[in-house]
C-alpha positions in Angstrom: 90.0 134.2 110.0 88.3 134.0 113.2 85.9 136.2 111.7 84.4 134.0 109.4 84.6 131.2 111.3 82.2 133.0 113.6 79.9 133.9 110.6 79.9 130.0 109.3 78.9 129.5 113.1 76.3 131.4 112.6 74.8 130.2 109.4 74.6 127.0 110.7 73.3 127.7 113.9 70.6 129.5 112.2 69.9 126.3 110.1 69.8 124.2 112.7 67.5 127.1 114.8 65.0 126.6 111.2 64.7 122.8 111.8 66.9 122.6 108.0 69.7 120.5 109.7 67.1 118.6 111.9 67.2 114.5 111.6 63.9 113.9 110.1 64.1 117.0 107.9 67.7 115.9 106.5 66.1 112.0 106.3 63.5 113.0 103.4 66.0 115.3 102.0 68.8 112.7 101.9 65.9 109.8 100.2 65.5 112.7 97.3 68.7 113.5 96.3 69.3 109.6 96.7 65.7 109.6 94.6 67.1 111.6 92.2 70.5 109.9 91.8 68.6 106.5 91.0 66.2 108.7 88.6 69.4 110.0 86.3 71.6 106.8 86.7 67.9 105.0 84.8 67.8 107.5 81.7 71.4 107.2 81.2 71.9 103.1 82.0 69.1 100.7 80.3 70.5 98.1 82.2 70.8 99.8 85.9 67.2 100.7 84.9 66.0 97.1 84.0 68.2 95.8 87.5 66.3 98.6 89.4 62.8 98.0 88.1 63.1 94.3 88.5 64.2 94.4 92.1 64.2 97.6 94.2 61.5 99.0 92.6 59.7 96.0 92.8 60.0 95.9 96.5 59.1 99.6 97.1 55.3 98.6 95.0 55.1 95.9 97.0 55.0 97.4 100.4 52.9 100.3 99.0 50.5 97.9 97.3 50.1 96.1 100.3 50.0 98.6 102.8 47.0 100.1 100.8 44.9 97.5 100.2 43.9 97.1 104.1 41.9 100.1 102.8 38.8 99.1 101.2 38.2 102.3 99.4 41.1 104.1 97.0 43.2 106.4 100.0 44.6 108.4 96.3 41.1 109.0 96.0 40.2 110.2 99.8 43.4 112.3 99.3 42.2 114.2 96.2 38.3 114.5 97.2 39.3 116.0 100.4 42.3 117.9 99.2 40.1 121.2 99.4 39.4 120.5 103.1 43.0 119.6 103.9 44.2 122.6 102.5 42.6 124.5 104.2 42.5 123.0 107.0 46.6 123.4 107.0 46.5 127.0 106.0 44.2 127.8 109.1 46.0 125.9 111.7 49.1 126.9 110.4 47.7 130.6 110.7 46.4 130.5 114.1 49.5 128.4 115.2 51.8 131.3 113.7 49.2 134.2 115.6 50.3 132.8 118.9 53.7 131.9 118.5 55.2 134.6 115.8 59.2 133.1 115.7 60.9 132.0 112.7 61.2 128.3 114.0 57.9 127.8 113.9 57.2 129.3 111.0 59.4 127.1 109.3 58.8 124.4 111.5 55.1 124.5 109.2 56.8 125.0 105.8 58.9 122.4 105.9 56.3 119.5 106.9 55.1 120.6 103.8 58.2 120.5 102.1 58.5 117.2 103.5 55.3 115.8 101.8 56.3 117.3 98.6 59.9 115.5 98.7 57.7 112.1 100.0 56.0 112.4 96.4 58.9 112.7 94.5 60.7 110.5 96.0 58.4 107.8 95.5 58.2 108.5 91.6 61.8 108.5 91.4 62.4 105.3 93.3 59.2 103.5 92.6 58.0 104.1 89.1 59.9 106.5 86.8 62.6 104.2 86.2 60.5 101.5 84.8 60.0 104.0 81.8 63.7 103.4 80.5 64.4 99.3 81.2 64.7 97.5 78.7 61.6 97.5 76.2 59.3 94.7 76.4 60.4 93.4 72.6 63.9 92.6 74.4 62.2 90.9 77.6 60.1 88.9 75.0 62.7 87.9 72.5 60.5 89.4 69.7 61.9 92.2 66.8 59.2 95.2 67.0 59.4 97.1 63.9 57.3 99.2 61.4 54.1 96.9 60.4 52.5 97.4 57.0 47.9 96.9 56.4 49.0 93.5 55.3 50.7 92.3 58.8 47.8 94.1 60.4 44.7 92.1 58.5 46.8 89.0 59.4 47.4 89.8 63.0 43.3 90.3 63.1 42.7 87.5 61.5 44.6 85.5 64.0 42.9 87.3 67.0 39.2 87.0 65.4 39.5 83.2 65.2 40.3 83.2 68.7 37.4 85.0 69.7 35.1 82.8 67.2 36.7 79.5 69.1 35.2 81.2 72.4 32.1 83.0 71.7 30.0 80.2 72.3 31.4 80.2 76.3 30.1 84.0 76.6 26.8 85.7 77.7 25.6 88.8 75.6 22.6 91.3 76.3 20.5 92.3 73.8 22.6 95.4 72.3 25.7 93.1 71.6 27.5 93.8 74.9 29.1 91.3 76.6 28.2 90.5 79.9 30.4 89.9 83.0 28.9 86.4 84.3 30.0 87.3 87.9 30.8 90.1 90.2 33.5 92.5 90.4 35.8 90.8 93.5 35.7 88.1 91.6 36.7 89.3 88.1 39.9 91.0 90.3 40.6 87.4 91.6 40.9 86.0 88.5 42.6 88.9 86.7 45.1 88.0 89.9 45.4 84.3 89.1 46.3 84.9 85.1 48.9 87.2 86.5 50.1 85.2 88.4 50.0 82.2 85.4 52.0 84.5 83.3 54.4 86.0 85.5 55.7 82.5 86.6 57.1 81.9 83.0 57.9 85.6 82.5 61.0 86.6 84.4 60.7 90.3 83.4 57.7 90.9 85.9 57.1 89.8 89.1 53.6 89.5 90.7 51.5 89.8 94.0 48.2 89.7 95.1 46.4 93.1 95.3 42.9 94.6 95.3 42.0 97.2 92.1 39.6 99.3 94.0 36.7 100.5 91.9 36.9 104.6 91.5 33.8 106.1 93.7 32.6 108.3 91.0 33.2 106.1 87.8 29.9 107.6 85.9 31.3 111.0 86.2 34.9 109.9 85.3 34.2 108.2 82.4 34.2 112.2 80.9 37.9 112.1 81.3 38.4 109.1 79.1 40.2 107.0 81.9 39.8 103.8 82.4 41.8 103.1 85.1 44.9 104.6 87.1 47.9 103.7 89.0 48.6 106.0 91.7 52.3 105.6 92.4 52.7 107.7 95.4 49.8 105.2 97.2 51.1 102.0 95.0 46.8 101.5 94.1 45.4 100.3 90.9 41.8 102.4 90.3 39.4 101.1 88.5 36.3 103.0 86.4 33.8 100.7 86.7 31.2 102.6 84.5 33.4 101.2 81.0 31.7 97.9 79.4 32.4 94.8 80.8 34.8 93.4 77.7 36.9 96.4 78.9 37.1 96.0 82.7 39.4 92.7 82.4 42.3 94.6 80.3 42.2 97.8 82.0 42.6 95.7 85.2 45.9 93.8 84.3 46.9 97.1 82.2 46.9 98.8 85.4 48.4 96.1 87.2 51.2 95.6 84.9 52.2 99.6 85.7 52.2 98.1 89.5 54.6 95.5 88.7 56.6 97.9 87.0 55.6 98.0 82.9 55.4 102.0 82.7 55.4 102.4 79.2 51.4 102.3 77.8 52.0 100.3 74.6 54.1 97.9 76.6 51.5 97.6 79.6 48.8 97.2 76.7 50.0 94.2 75.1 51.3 92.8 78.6 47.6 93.0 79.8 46.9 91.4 76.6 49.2 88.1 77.3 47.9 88.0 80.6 44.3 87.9 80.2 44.4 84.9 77.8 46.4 83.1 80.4 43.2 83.0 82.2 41.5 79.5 82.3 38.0 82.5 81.7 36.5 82.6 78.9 35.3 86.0 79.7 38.9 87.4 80.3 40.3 85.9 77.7 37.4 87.7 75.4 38.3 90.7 77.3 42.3 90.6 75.9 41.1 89.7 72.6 38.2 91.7 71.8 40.7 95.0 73.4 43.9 94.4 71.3 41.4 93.5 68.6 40.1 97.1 68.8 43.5 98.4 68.7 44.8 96.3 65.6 41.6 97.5 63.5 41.9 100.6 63.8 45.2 100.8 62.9 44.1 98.7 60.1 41.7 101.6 59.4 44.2 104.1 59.0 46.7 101.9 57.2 44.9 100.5 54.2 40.9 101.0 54.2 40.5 98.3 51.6 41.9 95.9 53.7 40.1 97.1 56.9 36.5 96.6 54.9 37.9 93.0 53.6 38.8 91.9 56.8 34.9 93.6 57.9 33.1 91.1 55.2 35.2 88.3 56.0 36.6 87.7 59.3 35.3 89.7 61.6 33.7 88.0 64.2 29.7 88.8 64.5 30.0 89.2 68.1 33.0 91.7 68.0 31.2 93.9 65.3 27.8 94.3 67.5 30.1 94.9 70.5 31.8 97.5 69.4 28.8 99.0 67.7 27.4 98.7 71.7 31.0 100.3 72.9 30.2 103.2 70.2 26.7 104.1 71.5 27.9 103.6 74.7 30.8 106.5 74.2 28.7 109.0 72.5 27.5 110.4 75.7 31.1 111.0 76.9 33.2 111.3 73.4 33.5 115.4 72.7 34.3 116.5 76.8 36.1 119.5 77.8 37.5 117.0 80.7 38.9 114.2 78.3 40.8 117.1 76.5 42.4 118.2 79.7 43.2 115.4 80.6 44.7 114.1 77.5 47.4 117.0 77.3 48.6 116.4 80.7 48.8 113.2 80.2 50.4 113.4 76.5 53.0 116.1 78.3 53.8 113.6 81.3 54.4 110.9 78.8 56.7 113.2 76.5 58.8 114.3 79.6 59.5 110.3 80.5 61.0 109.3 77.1 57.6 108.5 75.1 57.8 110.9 72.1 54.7 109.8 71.4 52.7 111.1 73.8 49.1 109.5 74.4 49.0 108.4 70.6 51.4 105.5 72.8 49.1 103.8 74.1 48.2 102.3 70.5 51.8 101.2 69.5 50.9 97.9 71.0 50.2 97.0 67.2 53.7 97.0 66.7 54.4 94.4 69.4 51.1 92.2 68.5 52.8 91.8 64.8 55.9 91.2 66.1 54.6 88.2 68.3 52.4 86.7 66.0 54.6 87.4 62.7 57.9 87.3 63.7 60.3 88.1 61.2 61.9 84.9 59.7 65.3 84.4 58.6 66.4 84.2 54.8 
């Protein structure tokens, strides 16, 4: 008996030797298994999910939106450019810091700052972001029955949205290939992207808003081969935008990102969200922008659902200015469309997506049709 007690002794006094039973070591340990408990309570309880993304969650984006934003350049994307150096950099001092001083407490005392960071970005994702993927889906939040659409619901939906588009294309500036063009500059296309979140989130009670910057990625042009628009970084709480798309798109991919910062994480959902919150704008421009991108969306599915229809709706109601900008968007693309880096890319992303609950991988992103029919042919009762 004494014995062992000597031995537990021991193990623990070699824990503590290792910096394992230290307080700032068992502080980000404690924050992940508390990270982790919030994580599996959300998959199993829609409702503890919808509670935590509302408010918690909503408090942790804040403070990481607005801590970043004093930055004027994307820290996610000074953190990955000079991820090279900063490896290295901790592998050599580490190295020389071992050469001198060849004990075991220091040699963990450098693995576990590591370990430390690590636990940081897991944390983060657990607490911040990955519950928002299992709330309550946006159909619930709007009152609105998402179902299966057929070709028919689809050439009505773009119908709807092409009128819309008609009523305002008289307000908008195009260049001579059929693009349209931003009539200002990009601080103050975030501003108002800001302002119609703002408009919509004051009669929405499922999403919360606050003022942030969407910094514009450093290397856009070269991103654009990746297929990206625009990212959320949740362990920095930063929306990143690639300022290299066309104009029409820059609008949606801003509130698309900024819904995932106010806590949307599924894509469809943060598509159509993005949508509702562009044509809130009192901007013409915006509002083209939400329009002229859930248009794209609602076509091609058209497409693929009933080709008859697709090339009715082509001769008769779609908007001139829609059919040259997408036929700009098109030539635009061709430079970029077949990339090595846009295939990467996708299957990480497709197998992120699958691990959070979205079966459908990537091909998610387009299931906002099934929410656009839903809110602009609801189903009526018999």
């Amino acid at each position: 008996m004494e014995q062992s007690a000597t031995k537990k002794l021991g193990f623990w006094q070699k824990m503590k030797e290792r910096g394992i039973l230290s307080p700032w070591f068992l502080a980000f340990a404690g924050s992940f298994v508390f990270g982790i408990l919030v994580y599996v309570l959300a998959r199993i309880f829609p409702a503890f999910a919808e509670f935590w993304a509302r408010y918690p969650s909503q408090g942790i984006r804040f403070v990481l939106g607005k801590l970043t934003s004093i930055f004027p350049f994307s820290t996610a994307e000074w953190v990955i450019y000079s991820s090279p150096v900063l490896i290295w950099g901790y592998f050599f001092f580490s190295a020389r810091s071992m050469k001198k001083n060849k004990s075991e407490r220091n040699y963990y005392r450098w693995a576990l700052s590591l370990v430390c960071i690590l636990l940081t970005v897991l944390t983060l994702f657990f607490t911040a972001f990955g519950p928002c993927y299992f709330r309550y889906g946006l159909d619930e939040n709007l009152g609105i029955e998402k179902r299966p659409v057929s070709g028919e619901e689809l050439y009505e939906t773009a119908v709807i949205l092409g009128k819309e588009i008609d009523a305002i294309a008289d307000e908008l500036d195009f260049d001579i290939s059929g693009a349209c063009i931003m009539p200002y500059d990009y601080t103050t296309l975030v501003g108002k992207v800001n302002d119609a979140y703002e408009a919509y989130a004051a009669k929405a009670d499922y999403v919360g808003h606050f003022d942030t910057y969407a910094k514009p990625m450093a290397i856009s042009p070269l991103f654009t081969y990746t297929h990206i628009s625009g990212i959320y970084t949740f362990m920095t709480g930063e929306v990143n935008i690639n300022t290299n798309y066309p104009d029409f798109i820059r609008p949606f991919t801003i509130a698309h990102e900024f819904s995932h910062q106010r806590g949307i994480a599924r894509e469809d959902e943060a598509n159509f969200v993005a949508y509702l919150v562009c044509i809130e704008s009192d901007d013409a421009f915006v509002r083209y922008s939400g329009y002229a991108n859930l248009l794209q969306y609602v076509t091609d599915a058209l497409w693929s659902a009933d080709k008859e229809l697709y090339r009715k709706y082509a001769r008769t109601y779609m908007p001139t200015v829609i059919s040259k900008e997408f036929a700009a968007y098109s030539a635009f693309f061709d430079k970029y469309r077949e990339s090595t880096a846009s295939q990467v890319t996708g299957a990480v992303n497709n197998t992120f997506l699958g691990s959070q609950g979205q079966s459908a991988g990537t091909k998610s992103y387009g299931l906002v049709v099934d929410l656009a029919v839903a809110y602009y042919l609801p189903v009526k009762d018999d």
